[in-house]
C-alpha positions as CSV (number, residue, x, y, z in Angstrom):
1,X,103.4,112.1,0.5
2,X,103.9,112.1,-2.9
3,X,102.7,115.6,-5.6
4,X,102.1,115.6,-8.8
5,X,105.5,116.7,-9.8
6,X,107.1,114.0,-8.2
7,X,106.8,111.6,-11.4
8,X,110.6,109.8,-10.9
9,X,110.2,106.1,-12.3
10,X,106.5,106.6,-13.4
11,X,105.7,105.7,-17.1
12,X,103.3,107.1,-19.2
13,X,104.6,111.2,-19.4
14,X,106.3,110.5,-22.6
15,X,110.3,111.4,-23.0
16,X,111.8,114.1,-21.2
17,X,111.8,117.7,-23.2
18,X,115.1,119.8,-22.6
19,X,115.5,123.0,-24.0
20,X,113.6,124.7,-26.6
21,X,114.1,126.8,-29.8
22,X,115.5,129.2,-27.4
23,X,117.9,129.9,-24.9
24,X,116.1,132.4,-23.5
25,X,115.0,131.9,-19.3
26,X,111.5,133.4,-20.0
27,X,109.0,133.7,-23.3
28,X,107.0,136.9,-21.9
29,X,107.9,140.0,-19.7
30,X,105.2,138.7,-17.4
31,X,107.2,135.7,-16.7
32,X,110.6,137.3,-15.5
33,X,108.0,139.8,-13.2
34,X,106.2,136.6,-11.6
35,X,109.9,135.6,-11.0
36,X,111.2,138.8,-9.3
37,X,107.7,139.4,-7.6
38,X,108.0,136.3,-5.6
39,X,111.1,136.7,-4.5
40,X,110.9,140.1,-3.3
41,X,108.8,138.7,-1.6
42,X,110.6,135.7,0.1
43,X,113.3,138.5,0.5
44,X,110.7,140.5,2.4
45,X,109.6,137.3,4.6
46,X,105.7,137.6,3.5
47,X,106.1,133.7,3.0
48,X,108.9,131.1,2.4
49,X,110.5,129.9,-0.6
50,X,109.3,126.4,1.0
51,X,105.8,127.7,1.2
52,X,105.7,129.0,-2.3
53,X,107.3,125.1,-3.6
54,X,104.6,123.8,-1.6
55,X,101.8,125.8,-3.2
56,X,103.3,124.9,-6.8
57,X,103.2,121.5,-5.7
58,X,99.9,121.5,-4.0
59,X,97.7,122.8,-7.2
60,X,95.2,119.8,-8.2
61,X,97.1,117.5,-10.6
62,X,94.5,118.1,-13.6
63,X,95.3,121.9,-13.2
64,X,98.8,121.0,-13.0
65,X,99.6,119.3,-15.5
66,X,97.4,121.9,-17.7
67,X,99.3,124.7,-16.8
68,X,103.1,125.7,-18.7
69,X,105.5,126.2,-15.8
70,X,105.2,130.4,-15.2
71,X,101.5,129.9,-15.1
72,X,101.9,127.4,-12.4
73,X,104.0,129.6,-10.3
74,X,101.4,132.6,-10.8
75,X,98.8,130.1,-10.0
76,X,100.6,129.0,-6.9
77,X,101.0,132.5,-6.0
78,X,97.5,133.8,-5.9
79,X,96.7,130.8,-3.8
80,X,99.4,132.0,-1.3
81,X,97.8,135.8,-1.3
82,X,94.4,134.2,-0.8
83,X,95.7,133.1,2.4
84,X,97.9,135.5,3.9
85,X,95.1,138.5,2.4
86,X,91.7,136.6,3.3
87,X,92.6,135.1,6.6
C-alpha cells in the first residue's frame, strides 16, 4: 500500500529541493522539542518509532502535502496521543 510520501517515479511534484539558506537542522525551538519529545518517548516505549512513521505517513494527503515537515511530525503526534489517551 502505497502513502503519500511514497512519490518515487511519479511526475508532477516539480524538482527535488536540497538544502536551504541554512545549515541549520531546525528553523524554531519548537521543532528541535517535537524532535526530542518523541523520542523520549519511543525511548520510554509509549509507542514505536514504526508507529510514529506510520502516523506521519497516514495524515490525509491534502493535509500532507500542506504541512512543512515539523508540523507533520507534530501533527502525526497528536494523532498518536489521541489514541493511546482517548482509548
Amino acid at each position: 500500500m502505497s502513502h503519500i510520501n511514497d512519490v518515487g517515479g511519479m511526475r508532477g511534484f516539480g524538482p527535488v529541493q536540497f538544502g536551504g539558506d541554512d545549515d541549520e537542522p531546525f528553523h524554531s525551538v519548537w521543532e528541535a522539542q517535537c524532535m526530542m519529545l518523541i523520542l523520549a518517548m519511543v525511548d520510554r516505549g509509549v509507542f514505536t518509532l514504526d508507529e510514529f512513521r506510520h502516523a506521519v505517513e497516514s495524515l490525509p494527503p491534502q493535509q500532507y502535502l500542506s504541512l512543512p515537515y515539523y508540523e507533520r511530525w507534530l501533527t502525526a503526534l497528536e494523532g498518536i496521543f489521541d489514541r493511546h489517551c482517548l482509548s
